[in-house]
N, CA, C and O of each residue as an XYZ file, in Angstrom:
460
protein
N      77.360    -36.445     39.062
C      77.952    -37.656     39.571
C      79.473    -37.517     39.524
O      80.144    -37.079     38.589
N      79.883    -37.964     40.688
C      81.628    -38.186     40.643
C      82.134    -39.170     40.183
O      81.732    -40.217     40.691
N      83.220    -39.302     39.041
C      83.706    -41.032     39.087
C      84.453    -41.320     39.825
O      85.119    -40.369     40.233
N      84.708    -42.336     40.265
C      86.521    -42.763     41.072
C      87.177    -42.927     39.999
O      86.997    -43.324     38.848
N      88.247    -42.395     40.865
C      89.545    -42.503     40.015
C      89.966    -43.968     40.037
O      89.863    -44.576     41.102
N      90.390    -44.532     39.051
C      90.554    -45.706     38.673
C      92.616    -45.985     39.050
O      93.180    -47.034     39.363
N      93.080    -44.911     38.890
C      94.272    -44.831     39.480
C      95.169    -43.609     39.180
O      94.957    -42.920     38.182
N      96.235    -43.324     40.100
C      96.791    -41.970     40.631
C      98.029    -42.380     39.653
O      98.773    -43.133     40.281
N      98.442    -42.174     38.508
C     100.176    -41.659     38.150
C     101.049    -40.593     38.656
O     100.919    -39.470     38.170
N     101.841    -40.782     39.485
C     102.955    -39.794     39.742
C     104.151    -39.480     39.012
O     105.205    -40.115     38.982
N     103.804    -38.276     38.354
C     105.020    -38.006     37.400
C     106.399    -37.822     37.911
O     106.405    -36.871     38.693
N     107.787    -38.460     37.751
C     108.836    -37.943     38.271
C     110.073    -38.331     37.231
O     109.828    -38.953     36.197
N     111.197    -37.985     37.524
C     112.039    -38.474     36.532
C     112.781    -39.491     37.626
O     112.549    -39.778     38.801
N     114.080    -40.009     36.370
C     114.578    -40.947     36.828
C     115.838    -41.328     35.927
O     115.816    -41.920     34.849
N     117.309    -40.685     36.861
C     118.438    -40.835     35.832
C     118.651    -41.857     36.517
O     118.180    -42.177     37.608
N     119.565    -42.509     35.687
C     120.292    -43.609     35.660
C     121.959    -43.334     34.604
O     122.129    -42.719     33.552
N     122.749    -43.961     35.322
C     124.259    -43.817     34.568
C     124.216    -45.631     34.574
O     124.255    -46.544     35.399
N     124.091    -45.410     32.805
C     124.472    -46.769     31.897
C     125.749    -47.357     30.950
O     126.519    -46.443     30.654
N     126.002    -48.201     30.603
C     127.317    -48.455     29.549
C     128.881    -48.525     30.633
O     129.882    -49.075     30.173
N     128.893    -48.137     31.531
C     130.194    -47.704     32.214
C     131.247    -48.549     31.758
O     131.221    -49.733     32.093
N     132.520    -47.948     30.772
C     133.252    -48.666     30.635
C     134.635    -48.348     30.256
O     134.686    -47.305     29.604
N     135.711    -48.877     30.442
C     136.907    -48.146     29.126
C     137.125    -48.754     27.831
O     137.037    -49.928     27.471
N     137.507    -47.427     27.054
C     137.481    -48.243     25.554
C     139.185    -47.827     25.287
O     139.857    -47.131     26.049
N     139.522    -48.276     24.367
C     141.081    -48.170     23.851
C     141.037    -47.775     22.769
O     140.934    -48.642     21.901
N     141.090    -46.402     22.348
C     141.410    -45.731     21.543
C     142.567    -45.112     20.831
O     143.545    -45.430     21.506
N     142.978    -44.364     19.777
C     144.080    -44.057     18.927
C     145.014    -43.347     20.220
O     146.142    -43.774     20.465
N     144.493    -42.397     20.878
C     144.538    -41.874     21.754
C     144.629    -41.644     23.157
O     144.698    -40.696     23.939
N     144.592    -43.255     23.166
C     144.643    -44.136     24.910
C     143.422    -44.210     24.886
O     142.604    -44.221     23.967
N     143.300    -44.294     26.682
C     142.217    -45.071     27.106
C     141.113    -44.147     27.302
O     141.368    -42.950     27.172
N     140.033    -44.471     27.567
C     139.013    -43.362     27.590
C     137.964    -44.115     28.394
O     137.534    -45.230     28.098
N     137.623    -43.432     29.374
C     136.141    -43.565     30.235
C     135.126    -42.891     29.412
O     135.077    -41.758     28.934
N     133.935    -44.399     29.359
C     132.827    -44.054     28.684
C     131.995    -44.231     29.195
O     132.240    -45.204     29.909
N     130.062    -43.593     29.499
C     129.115    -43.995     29.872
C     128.047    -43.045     29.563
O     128.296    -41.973     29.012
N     126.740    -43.442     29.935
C     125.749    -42.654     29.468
C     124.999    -42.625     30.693
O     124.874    -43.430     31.615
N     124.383    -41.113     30.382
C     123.097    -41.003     31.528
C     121.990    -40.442     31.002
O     121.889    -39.350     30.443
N     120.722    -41.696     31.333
C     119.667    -41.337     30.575
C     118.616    -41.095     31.628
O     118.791    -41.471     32.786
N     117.378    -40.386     31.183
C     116.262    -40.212     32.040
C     115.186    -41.313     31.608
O     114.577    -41.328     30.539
N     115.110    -41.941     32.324
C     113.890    -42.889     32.265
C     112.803    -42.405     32.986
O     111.926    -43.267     33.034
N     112.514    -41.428     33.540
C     110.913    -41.030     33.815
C     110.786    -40.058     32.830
O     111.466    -39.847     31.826
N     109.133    -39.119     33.586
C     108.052    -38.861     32.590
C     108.586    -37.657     32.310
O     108.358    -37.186     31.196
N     109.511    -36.815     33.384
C     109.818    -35.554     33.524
C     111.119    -35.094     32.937
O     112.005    -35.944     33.026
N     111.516    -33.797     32.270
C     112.290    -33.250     32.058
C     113.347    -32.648     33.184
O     112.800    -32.528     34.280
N     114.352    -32.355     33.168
C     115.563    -32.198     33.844
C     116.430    -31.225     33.598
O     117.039    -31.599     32.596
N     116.954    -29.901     34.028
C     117.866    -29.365     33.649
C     118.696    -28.979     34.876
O     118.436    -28.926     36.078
N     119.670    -28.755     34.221
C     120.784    -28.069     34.809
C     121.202    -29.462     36.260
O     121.111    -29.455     37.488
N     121.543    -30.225     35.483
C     121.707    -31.766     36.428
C     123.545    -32.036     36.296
O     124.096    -31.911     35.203
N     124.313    -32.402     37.531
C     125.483    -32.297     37.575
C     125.300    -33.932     37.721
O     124.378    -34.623     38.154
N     127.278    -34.397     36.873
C     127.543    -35.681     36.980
C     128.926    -36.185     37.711
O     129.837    -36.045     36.895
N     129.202    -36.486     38.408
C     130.478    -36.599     39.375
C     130.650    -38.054     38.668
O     130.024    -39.113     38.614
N     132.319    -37.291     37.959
C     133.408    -38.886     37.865
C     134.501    -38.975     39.036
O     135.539    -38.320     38.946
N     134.251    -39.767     40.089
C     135.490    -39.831     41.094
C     136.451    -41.038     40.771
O     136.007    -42.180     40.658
N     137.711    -40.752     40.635
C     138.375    -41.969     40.929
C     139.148    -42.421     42.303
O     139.669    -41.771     43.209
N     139.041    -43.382     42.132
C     139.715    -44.000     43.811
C     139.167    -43.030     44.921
O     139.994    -42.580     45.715
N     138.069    -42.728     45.028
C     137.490    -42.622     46.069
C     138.232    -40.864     46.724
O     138.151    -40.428     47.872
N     138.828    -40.278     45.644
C     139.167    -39.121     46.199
C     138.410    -38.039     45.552
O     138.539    -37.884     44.338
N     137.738    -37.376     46.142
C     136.631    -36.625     45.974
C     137.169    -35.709     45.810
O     136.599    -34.945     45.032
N     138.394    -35.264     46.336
C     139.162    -33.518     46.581
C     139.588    -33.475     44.772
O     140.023    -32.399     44.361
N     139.494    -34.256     44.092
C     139.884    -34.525     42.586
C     139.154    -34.725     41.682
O     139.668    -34.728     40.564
N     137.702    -34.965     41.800
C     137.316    -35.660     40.929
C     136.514    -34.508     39.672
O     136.038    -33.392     39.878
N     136.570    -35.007     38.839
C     135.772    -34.727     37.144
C     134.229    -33.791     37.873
O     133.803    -34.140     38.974
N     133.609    -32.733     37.153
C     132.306    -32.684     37.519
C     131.559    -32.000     36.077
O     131.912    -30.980     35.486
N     130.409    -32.934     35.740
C     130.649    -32.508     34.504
C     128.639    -32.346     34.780
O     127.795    -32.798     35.554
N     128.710    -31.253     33.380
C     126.797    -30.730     33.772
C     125.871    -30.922     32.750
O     126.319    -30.902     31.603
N     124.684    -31.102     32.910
C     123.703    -31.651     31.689
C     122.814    -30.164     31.783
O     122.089    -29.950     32.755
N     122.971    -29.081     30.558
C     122.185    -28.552     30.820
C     120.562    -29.199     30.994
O     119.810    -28.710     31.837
N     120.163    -30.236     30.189
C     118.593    -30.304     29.647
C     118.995    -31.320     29.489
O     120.174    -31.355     29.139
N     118.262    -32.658     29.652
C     117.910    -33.417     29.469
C     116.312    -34.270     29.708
O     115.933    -34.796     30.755
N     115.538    -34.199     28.339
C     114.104    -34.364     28.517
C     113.779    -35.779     28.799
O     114.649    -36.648     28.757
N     112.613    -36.014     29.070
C     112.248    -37.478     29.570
C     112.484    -38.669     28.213
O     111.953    -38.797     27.110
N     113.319    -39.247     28.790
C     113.305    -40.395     27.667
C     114.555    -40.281     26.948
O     114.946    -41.148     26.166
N     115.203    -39.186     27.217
C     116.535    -38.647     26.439
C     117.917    -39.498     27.150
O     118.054    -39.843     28.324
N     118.654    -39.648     26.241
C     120.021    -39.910     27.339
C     120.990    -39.015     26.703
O     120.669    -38.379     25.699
N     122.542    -38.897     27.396
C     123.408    -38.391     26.369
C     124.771    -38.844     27.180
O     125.057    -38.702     28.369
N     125.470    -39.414     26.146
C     126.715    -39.902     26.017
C     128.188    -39.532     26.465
O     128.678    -38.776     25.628
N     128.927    -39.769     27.349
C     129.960    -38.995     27.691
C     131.376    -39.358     27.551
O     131.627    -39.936     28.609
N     132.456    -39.341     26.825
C     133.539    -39.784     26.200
C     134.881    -39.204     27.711
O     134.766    -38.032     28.068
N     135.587    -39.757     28.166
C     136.620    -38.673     29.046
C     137.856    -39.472     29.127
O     137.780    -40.583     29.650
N     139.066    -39.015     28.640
C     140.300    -39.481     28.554
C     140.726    -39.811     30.479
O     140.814    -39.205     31.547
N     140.879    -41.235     29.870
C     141.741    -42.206     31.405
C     143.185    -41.977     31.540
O     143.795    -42.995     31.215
N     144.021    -40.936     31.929
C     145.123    -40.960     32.325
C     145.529    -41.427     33.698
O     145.621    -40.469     34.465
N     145.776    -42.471     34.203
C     146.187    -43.014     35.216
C     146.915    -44.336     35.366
O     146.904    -45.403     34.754
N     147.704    -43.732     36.671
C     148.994    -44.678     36.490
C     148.931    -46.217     36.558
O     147.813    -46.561     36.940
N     149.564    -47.022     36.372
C     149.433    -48.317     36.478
C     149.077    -49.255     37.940
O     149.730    -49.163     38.980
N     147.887    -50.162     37.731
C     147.056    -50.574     39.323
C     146.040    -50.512     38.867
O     145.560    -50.409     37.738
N     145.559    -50.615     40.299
C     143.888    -51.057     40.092
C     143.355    -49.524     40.998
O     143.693    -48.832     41.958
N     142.331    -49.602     39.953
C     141.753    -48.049     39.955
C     140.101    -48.340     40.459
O     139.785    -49.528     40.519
N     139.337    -47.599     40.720
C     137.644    -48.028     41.252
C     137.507    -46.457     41.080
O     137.891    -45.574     41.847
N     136.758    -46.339     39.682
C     135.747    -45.357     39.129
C     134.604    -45.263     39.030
O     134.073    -45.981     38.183
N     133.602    -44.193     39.979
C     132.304    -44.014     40.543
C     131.554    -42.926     39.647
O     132.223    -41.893     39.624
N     130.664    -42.850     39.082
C     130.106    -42.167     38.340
C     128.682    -41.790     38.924
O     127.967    -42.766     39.151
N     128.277    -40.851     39.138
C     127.592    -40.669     40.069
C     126.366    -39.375     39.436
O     126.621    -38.171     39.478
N     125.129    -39.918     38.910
C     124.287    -38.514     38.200
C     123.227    -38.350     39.263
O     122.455    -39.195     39.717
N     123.402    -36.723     39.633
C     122.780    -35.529     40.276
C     123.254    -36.421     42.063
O     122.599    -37.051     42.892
N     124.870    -35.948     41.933
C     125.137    -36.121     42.886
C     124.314    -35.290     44.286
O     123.893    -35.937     45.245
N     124.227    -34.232     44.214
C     123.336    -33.242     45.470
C     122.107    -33.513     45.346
O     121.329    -32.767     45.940
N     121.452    -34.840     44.413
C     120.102    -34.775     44.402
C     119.009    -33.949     44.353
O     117.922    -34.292     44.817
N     119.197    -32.944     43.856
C     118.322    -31.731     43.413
C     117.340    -32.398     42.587
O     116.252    -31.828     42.504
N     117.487    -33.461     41.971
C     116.086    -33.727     40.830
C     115.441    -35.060     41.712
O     116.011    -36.024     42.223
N     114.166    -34.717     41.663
C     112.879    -35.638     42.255
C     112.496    -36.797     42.104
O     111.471    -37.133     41.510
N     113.182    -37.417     42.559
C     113.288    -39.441     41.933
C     112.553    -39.803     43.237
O     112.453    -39.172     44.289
N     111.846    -41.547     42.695
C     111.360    -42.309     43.686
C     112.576    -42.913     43.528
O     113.077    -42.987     44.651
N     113.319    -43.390     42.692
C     114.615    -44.647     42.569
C     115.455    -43.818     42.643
O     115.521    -43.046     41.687
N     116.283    -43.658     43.613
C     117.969    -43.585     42.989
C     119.261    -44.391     43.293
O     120.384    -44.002     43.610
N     118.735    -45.685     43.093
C     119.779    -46.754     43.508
C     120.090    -46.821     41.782
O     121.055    -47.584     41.834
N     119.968    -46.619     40.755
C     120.471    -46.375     39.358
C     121.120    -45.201     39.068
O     121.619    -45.233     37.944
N     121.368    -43.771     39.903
C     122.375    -43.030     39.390
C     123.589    -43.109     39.689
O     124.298    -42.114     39.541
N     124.031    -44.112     40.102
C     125.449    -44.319     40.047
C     126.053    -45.796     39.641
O     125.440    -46.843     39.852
N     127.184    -45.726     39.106
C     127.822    -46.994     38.357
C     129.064    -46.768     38.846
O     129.595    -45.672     39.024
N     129.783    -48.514     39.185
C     131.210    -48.153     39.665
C     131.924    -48.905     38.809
O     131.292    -49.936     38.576
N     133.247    -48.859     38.064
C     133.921    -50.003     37.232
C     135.134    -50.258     38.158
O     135.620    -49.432     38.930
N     135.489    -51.353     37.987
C     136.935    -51.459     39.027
C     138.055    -51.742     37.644
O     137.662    -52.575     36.827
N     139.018    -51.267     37.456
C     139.877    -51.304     36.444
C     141.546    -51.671     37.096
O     142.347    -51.139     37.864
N     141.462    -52.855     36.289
C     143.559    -53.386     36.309
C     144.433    -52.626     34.859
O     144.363    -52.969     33.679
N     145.002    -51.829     35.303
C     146.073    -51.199     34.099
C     147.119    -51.203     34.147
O     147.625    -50.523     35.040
N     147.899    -51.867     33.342
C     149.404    -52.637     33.079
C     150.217    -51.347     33.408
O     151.447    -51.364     33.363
């Protein structure tokens, strides 16, 4: 006898970039945020794009070797920039190489006023 399947799970992962923020430290200002995997699947070798103001020819690119399902990890990066309003895009597995049903959660934007 065959049973039916009662229902199909599709395993996939699922980053998300959380926390996005600046903090004020001994040291100035510092861009902070996290990117965690909320699906079932493991992840390596996953790239994270910090752009500011929308100029790409400049921006931060920073890499996760491994990150397993359920894992996040934390990213600290000194804010040197001049005074104005700034719009910082954080953006995980920009080339989309990793297998998501969602990816309206890998990216976070902060808009920042600095005296």
């Amino acid at each position: 006898m065959i049973y039916p399947f009662t229902s199909v799970e599709c395993l996939d992962s699922d980053l998300a970039v959380e926390d996005l923020r600046q903090v004020d430290t001994a040291a100035g200002p510092e861009l902070r945020f996290r990117v965690i995997n909320r699906g079932q699947l493991d992840v390596s070798d996953v790239g994270v794009a910090v752009v500011v103001d929308d100029s790409y020819a400049s921006h931060r690119y920073l890499r996760l070797p491994w990150l397993a399902a359920g894992d996040a990890e934390s990213f600290g990066l000194p804010l040197s920039l001049p005074p104005g309003r700034h719009r910082i895009q954080v953006i995980a597995d920009p080339e989309q190489t990793v297998i998501e049903r969602q990816r309206g959660n890998n990216e976070a934007v902060l808009e920042l006023q600095l005296p």
